[in-house]
C-alpha positions as CSV (number, residue, x, y, z in Angstrom):
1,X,0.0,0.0,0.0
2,X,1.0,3.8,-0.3
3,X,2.0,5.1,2.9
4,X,2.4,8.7,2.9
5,X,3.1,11.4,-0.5
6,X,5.5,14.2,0.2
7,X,5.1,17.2,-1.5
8,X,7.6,19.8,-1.9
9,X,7.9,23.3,-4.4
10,X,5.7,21.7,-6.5
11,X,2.9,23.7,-8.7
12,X,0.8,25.5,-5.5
13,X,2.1,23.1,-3.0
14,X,4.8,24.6,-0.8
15,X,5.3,21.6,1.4
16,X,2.9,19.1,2.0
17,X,2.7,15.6,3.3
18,X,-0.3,13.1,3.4
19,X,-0.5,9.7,5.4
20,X,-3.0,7.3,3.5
21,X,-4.3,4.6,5.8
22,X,-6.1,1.4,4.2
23,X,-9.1,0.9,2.9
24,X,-11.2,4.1,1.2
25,X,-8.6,7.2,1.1
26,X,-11.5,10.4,0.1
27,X,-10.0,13.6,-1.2
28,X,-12.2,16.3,-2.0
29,X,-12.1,20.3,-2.0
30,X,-13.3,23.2,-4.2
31,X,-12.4,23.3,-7.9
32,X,-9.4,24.4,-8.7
33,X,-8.2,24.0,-5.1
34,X,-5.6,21.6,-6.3
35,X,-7.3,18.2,-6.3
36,X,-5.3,17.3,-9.9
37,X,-2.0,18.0,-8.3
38,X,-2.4,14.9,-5.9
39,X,-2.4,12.3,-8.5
40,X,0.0,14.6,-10.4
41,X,2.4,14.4,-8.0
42,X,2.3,10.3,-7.9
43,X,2.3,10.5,-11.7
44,X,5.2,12.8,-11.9
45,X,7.3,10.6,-8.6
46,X,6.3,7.3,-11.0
47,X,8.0,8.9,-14.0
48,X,5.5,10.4,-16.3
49,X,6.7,13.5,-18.5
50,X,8.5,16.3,-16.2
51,X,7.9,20.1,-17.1
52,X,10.1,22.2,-15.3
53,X,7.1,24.6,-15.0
54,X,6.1,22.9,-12.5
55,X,8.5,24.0,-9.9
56,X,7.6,26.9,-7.8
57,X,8.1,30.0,-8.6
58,X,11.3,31.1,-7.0
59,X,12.4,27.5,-6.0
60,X,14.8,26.0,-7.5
61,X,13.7,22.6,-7.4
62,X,10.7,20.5,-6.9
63,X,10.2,16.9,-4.9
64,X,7.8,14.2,-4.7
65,X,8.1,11.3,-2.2
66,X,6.2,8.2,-2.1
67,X,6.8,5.6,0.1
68,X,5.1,2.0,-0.3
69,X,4.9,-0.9,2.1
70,X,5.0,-4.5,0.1
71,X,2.2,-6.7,0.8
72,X,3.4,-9.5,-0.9
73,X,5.7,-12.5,-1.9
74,X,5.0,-12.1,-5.4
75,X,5.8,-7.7,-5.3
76,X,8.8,-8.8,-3.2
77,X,9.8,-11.3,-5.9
78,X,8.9,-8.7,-9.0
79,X,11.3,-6.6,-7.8
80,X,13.8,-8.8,-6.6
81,X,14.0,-9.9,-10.4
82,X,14.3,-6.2,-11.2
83,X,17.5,-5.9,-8.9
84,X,15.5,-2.8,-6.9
85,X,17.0,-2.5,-3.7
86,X,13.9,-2.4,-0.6
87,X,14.5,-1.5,2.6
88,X,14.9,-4.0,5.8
89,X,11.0,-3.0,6.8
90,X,9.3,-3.9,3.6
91,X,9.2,-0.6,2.3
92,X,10.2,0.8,-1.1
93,X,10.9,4.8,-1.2
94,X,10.2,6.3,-4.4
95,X,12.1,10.1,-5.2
96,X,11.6,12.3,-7.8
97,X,13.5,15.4,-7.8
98,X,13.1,18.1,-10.5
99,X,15.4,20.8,-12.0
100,X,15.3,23.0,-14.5
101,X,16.2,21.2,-17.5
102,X,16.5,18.1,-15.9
103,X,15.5,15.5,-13.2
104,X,16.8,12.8,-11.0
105,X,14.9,9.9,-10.2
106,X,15.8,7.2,-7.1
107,X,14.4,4.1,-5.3
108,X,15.7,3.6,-1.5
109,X,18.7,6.0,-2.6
110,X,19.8,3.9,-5.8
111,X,19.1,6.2,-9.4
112,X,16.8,4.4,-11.8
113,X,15.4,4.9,-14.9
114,X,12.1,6.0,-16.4
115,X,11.9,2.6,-17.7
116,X,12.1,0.8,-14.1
117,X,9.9,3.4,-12.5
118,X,7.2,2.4,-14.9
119,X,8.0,-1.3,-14.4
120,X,7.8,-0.8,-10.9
121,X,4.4,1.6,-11.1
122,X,2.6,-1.4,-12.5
123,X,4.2,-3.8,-9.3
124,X,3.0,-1.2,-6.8
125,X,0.1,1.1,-8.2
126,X,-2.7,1.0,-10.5
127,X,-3.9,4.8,-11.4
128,X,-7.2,5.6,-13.2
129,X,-7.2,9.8,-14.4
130,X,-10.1,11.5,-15.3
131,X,-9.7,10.9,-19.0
132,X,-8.8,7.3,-18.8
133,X,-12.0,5.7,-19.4
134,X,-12.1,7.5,-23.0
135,X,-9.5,5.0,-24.1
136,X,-13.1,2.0,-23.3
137,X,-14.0,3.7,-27.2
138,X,-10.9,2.2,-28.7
139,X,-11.3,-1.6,-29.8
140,X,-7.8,-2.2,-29.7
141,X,-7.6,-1.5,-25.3
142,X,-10.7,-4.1,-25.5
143,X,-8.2,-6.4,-26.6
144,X,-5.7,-5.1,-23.8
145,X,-8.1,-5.6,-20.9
146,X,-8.9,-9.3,-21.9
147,X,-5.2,-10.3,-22.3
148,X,-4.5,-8.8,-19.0
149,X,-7.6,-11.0,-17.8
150,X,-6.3,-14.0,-19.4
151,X,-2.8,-13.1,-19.0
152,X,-2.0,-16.5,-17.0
153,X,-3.4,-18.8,-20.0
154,X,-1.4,-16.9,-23.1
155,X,1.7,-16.1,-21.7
156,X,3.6,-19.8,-22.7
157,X,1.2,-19.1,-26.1
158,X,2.2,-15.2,-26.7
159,X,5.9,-16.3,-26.1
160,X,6.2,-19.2,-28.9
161,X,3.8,-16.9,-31.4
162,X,6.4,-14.2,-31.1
163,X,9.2,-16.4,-32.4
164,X,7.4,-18.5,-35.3
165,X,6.2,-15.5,-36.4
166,X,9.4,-13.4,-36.6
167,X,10.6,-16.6,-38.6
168,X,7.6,-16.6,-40.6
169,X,7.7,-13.3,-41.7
170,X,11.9,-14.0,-42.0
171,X,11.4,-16.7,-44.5
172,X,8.6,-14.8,-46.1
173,X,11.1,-12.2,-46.8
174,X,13.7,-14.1,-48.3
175,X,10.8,-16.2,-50.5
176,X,10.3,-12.0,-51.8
177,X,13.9,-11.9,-52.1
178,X,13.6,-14.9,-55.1
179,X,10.8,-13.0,-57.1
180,X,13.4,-11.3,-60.0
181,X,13.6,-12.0,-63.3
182,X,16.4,-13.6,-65.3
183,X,18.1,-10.8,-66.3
184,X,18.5,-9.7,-62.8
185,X,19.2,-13.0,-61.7
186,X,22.4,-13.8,-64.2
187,X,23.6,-10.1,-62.5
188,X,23.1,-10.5,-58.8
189,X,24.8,-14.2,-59.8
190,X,28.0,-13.1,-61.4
191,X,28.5,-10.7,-58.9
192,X,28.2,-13.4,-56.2
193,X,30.3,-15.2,-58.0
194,X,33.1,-12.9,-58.4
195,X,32.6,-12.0,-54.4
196,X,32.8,-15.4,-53.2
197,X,36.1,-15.9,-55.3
198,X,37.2,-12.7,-54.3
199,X,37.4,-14.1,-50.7
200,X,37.6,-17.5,-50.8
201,X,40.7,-17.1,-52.8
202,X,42.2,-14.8,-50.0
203,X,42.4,-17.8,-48.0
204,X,41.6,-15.8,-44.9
205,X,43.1,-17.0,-41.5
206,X,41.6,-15.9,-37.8
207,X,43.6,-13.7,-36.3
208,X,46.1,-13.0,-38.5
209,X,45.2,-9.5,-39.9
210,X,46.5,-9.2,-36.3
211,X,49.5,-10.9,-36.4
212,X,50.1,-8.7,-40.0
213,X,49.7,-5.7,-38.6
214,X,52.2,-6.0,-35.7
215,X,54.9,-7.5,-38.2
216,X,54.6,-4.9,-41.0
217,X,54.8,-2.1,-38.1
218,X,57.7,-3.8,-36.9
219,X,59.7,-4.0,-40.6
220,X,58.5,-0.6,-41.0
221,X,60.2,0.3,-38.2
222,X,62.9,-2.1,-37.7
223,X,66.1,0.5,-38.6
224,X,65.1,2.9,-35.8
225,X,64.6,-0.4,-33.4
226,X,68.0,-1.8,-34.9
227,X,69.6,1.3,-33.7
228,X,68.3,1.5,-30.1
229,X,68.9,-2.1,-29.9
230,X,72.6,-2.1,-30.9
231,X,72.9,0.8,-28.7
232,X,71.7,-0.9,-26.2
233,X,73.8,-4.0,-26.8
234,X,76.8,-1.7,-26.9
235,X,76.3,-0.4,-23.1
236,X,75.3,-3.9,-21.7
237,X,77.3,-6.6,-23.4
238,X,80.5,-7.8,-22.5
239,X,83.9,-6.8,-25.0
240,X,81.5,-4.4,-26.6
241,X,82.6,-1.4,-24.5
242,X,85.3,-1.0,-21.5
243,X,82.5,1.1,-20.4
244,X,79.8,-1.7,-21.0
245,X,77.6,-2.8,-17.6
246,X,78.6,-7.1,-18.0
247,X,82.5,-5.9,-17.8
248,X,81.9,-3.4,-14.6
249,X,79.6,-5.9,-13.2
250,X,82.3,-8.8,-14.1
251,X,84.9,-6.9,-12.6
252,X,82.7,-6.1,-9.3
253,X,82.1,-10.0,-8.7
254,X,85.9,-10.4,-9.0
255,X,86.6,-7.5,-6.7
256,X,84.1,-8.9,-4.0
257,X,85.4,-12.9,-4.6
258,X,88.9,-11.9,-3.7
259,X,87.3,-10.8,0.2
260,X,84.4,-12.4,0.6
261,X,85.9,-15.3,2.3
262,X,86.5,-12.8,5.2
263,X,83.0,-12.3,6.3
264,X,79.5,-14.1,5.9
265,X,77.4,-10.9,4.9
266,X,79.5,-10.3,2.5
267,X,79.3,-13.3,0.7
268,X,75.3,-13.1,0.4
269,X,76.1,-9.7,-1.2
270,X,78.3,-11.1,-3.8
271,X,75.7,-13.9,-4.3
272,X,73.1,-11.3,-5.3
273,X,75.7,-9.8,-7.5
274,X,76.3,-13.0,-9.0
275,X,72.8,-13.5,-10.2
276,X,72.4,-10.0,-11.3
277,X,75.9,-10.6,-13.4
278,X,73.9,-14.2,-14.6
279,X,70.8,-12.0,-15.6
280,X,72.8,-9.7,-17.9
281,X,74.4,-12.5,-19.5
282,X,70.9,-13.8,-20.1
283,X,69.5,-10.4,-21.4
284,X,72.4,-10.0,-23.9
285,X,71.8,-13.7,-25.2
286,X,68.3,-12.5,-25.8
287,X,68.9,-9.1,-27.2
288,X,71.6,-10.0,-29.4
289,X,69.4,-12.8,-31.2
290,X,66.2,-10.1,-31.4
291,X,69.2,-8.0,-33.5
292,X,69.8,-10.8,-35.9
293,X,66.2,-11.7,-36.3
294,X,65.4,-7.6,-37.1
295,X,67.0,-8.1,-40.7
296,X,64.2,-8.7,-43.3
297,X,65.1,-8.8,-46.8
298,X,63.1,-6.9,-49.0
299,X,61.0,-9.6,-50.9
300,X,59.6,-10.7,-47.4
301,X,58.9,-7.1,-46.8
302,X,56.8,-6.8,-49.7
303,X,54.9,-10.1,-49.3
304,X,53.8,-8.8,-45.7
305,X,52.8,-5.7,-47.5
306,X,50.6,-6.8,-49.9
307,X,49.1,-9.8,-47.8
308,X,48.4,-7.1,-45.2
309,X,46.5,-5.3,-48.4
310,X,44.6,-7.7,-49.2
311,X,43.2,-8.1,-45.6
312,X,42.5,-4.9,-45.5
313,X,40.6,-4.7,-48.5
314,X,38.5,-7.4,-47.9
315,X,37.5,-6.1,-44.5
316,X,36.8,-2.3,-45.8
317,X,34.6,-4.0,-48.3
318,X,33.0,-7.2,-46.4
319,X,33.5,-6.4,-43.0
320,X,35.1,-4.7,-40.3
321,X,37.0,-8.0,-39.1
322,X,38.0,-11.5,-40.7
323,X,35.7,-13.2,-38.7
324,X,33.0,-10.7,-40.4
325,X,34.4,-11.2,-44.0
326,X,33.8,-15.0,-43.1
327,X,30.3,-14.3,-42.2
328,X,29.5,-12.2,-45.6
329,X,31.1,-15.4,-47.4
330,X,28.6,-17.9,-46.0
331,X,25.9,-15.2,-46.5
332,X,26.8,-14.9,-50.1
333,X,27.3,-18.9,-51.0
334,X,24.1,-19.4,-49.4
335,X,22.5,-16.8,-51.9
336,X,24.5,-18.0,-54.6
337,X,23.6,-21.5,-54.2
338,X,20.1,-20.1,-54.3
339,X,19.8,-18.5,-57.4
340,X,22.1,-21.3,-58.9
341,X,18.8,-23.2,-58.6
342,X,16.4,-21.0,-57.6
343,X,13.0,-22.6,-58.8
344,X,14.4,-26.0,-56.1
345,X,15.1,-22.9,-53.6
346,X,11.6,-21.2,-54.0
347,X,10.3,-24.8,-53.5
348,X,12.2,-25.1,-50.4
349,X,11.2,-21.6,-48.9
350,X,7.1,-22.5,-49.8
351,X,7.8,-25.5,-47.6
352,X,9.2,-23.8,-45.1
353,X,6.8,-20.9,-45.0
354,X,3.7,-23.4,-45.4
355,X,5.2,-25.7,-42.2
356,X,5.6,-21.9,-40.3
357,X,2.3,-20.6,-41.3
358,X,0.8,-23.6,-40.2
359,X,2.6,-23.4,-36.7
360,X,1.4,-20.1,-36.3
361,X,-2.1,-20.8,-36.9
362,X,-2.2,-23.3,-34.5
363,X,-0.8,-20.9,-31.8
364,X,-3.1,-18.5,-32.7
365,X,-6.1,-20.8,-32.7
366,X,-5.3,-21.9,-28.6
367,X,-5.2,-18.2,-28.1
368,X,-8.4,-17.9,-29.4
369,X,-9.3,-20.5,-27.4
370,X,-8.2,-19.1,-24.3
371,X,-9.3,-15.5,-25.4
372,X,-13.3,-17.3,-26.0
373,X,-12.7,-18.7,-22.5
374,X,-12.3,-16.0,-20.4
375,X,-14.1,-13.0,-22.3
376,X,-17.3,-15.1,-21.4
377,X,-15.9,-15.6,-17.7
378,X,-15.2,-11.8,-17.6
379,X,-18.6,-10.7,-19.6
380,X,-20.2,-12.3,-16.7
381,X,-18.5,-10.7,-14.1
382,X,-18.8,-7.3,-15.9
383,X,-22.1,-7.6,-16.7
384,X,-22.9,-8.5,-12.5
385,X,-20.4,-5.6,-11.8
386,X,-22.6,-3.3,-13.5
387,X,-25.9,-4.1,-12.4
388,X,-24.4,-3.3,-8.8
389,X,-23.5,-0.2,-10.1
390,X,-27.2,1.1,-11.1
391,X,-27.4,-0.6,-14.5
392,X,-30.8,-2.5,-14.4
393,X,-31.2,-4.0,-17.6
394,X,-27.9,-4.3,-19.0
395,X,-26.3,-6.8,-21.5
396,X,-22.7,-7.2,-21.8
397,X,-20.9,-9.3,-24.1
398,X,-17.1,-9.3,-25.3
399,X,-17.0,-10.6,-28.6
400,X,-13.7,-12.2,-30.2
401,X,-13.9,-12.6,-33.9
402,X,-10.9,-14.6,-35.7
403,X,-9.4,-13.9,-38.9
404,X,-7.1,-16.0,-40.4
405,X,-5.9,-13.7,-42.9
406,X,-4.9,-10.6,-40.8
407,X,-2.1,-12.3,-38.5
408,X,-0.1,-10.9,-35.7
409,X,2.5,-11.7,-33.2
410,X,-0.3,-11.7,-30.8
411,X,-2.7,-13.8,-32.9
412,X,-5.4,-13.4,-35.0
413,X,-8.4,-12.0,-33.2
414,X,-10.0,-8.6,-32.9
415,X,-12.1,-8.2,-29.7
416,X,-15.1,-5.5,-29.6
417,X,-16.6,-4.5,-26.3
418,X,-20.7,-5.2,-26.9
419,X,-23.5,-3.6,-24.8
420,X,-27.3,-3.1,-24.2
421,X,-28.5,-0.9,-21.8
422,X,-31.8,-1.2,-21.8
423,X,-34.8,-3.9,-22.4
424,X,-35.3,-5.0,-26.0
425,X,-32.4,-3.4,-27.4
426,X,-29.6,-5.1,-29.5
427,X,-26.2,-5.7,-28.3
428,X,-23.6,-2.9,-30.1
429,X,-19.9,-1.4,-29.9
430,X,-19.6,0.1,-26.6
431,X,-18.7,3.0,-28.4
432,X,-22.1,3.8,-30.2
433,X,-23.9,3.1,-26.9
434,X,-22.1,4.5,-23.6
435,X,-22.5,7.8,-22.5
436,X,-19.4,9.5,-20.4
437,X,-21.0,9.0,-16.9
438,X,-21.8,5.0,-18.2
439,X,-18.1,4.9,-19.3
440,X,-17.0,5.7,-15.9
441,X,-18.8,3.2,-14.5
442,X,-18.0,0.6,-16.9
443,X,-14.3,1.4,-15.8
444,X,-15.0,1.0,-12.2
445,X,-16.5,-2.5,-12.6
446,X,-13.4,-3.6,-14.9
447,X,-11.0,-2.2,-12.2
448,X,-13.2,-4.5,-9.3
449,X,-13.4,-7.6,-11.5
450,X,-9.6,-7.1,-12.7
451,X,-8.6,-5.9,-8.6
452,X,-9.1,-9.7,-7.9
453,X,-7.1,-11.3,-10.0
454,X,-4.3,-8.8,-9.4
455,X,-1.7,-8.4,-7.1
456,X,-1.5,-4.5,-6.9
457,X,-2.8,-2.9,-3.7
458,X,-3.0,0.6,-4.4
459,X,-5.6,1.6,-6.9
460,X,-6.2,5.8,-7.3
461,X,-9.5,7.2,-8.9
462,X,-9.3,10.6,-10.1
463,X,-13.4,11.9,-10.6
464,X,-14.7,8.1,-11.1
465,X,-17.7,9.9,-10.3
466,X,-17.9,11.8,-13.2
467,X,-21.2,12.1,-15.2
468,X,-23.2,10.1,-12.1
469,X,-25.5,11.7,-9.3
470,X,-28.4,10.2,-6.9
471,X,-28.7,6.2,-6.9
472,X,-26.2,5.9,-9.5
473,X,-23.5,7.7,-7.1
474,X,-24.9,5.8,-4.0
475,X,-24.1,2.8,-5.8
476,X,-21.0,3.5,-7.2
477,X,-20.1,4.4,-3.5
478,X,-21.5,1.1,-2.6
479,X,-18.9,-0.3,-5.0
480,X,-15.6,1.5,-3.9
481,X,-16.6,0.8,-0.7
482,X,-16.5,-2.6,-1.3
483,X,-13.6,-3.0,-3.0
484,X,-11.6,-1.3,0.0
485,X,-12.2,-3.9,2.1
486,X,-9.5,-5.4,0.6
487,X,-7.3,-2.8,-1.5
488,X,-6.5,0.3,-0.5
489,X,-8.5,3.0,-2.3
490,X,-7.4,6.8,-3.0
491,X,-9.9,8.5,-4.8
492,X,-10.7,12.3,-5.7
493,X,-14.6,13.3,-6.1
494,X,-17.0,15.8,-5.6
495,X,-20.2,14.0,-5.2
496,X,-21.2,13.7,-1.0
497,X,-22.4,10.4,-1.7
498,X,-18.5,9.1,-2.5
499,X,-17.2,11.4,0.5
500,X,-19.4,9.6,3.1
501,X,-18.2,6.3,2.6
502,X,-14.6,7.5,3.5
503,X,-13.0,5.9,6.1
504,X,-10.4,8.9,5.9
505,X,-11.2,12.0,4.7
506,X,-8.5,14.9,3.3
507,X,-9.5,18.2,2.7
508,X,-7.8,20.0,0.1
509,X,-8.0,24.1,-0.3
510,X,-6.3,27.2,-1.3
511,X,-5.0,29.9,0.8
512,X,-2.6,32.8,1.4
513,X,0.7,32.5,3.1
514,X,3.0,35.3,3.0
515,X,1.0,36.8,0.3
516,X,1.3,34.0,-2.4
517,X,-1.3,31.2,-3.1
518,X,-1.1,27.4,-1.5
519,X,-2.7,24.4,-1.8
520,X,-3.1,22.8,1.6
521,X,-3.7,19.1,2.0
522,X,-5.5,17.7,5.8
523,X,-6.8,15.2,6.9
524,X,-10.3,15.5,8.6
525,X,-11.5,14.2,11.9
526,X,-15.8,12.7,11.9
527,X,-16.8,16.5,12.3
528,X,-14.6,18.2,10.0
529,X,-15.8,15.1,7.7
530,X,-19.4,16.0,8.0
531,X,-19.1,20.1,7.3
532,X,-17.3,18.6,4.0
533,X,-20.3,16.5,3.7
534,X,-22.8,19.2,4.0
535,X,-20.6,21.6,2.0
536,X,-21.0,19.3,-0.8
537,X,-24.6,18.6,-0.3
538,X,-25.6,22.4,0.6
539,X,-23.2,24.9,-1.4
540,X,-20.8,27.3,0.6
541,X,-23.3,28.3,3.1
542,X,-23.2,25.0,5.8
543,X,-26.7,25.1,7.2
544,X,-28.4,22.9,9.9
545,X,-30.1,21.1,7.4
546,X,-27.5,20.3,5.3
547,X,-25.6,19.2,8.0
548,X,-28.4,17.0,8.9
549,X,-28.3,15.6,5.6
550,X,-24.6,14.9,6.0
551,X,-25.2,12.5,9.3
552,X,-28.1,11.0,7.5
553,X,-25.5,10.1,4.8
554,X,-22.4,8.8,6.9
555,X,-25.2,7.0,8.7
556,X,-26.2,5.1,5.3
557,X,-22.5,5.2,4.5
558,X,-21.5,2.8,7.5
559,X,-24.9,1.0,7.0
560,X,-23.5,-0.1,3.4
561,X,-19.9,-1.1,4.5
């Protein structure tokens, strides 16, 4: 569940924090007292767009806090698998700092992306805005909803579809690929032909473009290394030089053997001598035999030269390494062994597309299958939803129509919310039917029905009261209140009957501090709660009778629960 939103610099809001307990969370307040920035500022801490108008005039910055409390194995798991740290108490801390130009985003102190705070949004939260049941008039979320419904069933199914059908349409391509005439054929051929010779006739070995490259630098380079070599040589080796380090180091060991029979510590220093005498010896060997092996004669030079060029060439033209050239070789025998006998190939590639079409039919038809199932398990439960929420006569039906001929990677179906609202009429597109007060309600029954199937706790209504009043709103109170019991419920609304099934109340309202507007967020205690009430049953003016009215109403309220 959410535990508390912190607020800071943000739009109106100086500073701000609210503690959201379980069950139904009510916020309501005059319009244009700031309602919207509520579930703007979980929007905005869960990564939606950032506008840097946001921020307060004269702050520099502007911060949102959430902080969730996991409430299950399977949200602990989600986010385990996500690598998103949690903190020793269960909870998960979600920060959202904005800047001008810019914004910084964190989870329990670790910087995430926009990505992972949406991944983690749909773990935690489930957030229905004021527009959001508009998208119930697009056939293609119809589709959306009953995956998510039957999500359990076509996962292994959506999974294998995605795969045979990237090969299908892969070996589709390549059967496209075939459909030239001769003409073009007898070019694309000789071209392959010439191509493949090209490199097969290189003779290309792994690794040594490599091995080229370090040699030719080296000949290149081999009088200037000659020279520091033999200078080298010259101060180290023995008879070179009187000078030379193996004579001085020679004559120190003889020095030292004369007198080291005269004391012990002085004979492990001419051992160490010794070795260091034995070492130049060793390096002179060596250096002295790299001197004779830096004389190239000028045939080899040239063969490393123009091996080196061919390499090169081959990889500027095929590839930026060998084992790329190699790659474009198979690539091009394959296509030249194609059009060598292309009628066999196009043969072979029909085969192969038939086999793959028919594979994905068959995947498609079990999703069907499972689609069928559960839009008539979930056009039951819809259509129950809604007659609890004030719909007397209604028929609802989710219709899943398959056509074979208009494949996908998710299968082959289209899926069309259907509807009747009242006695004798015919079921048609939710969209030719539903008014904007039946669309929120529609919403709210797919959020119940959906709620227990889920594992999200938190679900936020922004104005799911919208185009409803009287029995309608008592029963779509009925409804949230209902659902509560076991989620937790935050939701913004201006209809009393809503309000008075809170089990706690915020009041949210403009002021003055210091001469500057702010939106101030409280929470309400049972009287504050019932002058709310009767303000949204009476007007402004909160008379006896419309505070009556109020208690009447929490009375019915707790009657309902």
């Amino acid at each position: 569940m959410l535990y508390s939103l912190h607020v800071k610099n943000l739009a109106l809001i100086k500073e701000q924090e609210i503690d959201f307990t379980k069950g139904l969370n009510i916020l309501t307040g005059e319009t244009g007292a700031g309602k919207s920035v509520v579930i703007g500022s979980v929007n905005l801490a869960l990564g939606s767009k950032a506008d840097a108008g946001l921020i307060r005039t004269g702050e520099e910055y502007a911060l949102v806090e959430l902080v969730f409390g996991l409430e299950s194995d399977l949200q602990k798991k989600l986010l385990a698998d996500m690598d998103i740290p949690v903190e020793e108490d269960g909870t998960v801390v979600i920060q959202r700092k904005l800047m001008q130009g810019r914004s910084i985003s964190k989870v329990c102190g670790e910087s995430v992306t926009s990505r992972q705070l949406k991944d983690i949004s749909n773990i935690l939260i489930n957030i229905h805005g004021q527009n959001d049941h508009q998208e119930l008039l697009q056939k293609k979320k119809h589709l959306e909803i009953l995956d998510d419904y039957c999500m359990d069933g076509l996962k292994e199914y959506f999974e294998k579809l995605s795969d045979e059908y990237d090969n299908m349409k892969k070996i589709k391509a390549e059967l496209d690929e075939t459909d030239i005439d001769e003409n073009a054929r007898l070019r694309e051929q000789e071209l392959l032909e010439y191509e493949v010779n090209e490199i097969s006739e290189a003779d290309l070995v792994e690794g040594e473009d490599e091995k080229l490259e370090s040699l030719y630098h080296k000949m290149v380079n081999s009088r200037k290394i000659s020279e520091a070599a033999g200078m080298a040589y010259a101060m180290t080796g023995s008879g070179e030089s009187e000078e030379s380090a193996s004579d001085m180091v020679g004559r120190a060991v003889r020095e030292l053997s004369g007198v080291a029979g005269y004391d012990r510590e002085l004979e492990n220093i001419l051992s160490q001598l010794s070795d260091v005498e034995n070492l130049l010896t060793d390096f002179n060997h060596a250096l002295s035999s790299y001197i004779k092996d830096l004389e190239f004669d000028d045939e080899e030079f040239r063969q490393t030269e123009e091996r080196l060029n061919v390499v090169n060439h081959l990889k500027d033209k095929y590839g930026q390494s060998i084992e790329a050239v190699m790659d474009a070789l198979s690539e091009k025998q394959k296509r030249l062994d194609a059009l060598s006998d292309l009628d066999a190939h196009r043969e072979r590639l029909k085969a192969q597309l038939a086999d793959s079409k028919e594979k994905v039919l068959d995947l498609c038809s079990k999703i069907s299958a499972v689609r069928c199932k559960g839009a008539k398990e979930l056009s039951k439960r819809l259509q129950d939803a809604l007659i609890d929420l004030n719909f007397l006569d209604v028929r609802f039906k989710i219709d899943v129509r398959s056509d074979e001929e208009n494949v996908t990677s998710k299968g082959y179906d289209d899926v069309e919310f259907m509807i009747s609202t009242n006695p004798g009429e015919d079921l048609r597109p939710l969209e030719k039917i539903a008014s904007g007060g039946e669309l929120s309600r529609i919403m709210l029954a797919l959020k119940t029905v959906v709620a227990d199937k889920g594992d999200i706790s938190t679900l936020i209504f922004d104005e799911i009261d919208a185009g409803i009043s009287g029995k309608t709103a008592w029963k779509v109170s009925t409804k949230l209140g209902e659902l509560a019991k076991d989620h937790q419920i935050i939701c913004i609304t201006h209809l009393p009957q809503i309000a008075a099934m809170a089990d706690t109340h915020f009041m949210i309202e403009k002021g003055l501090e210091d001469g500057r507007t702010v939106t101030n967020i409280f929470s309400l205690d049972e009287e504050g709660s019932n002058k709310e009430l009767a303000r949204l049953l009476g007007g402004e003016e909160i008379t006896e009778t419309s505070l009556q009215n109020a208690l009447e109403m929490r009375k019915m309220a707790k009657q309902h629960k």
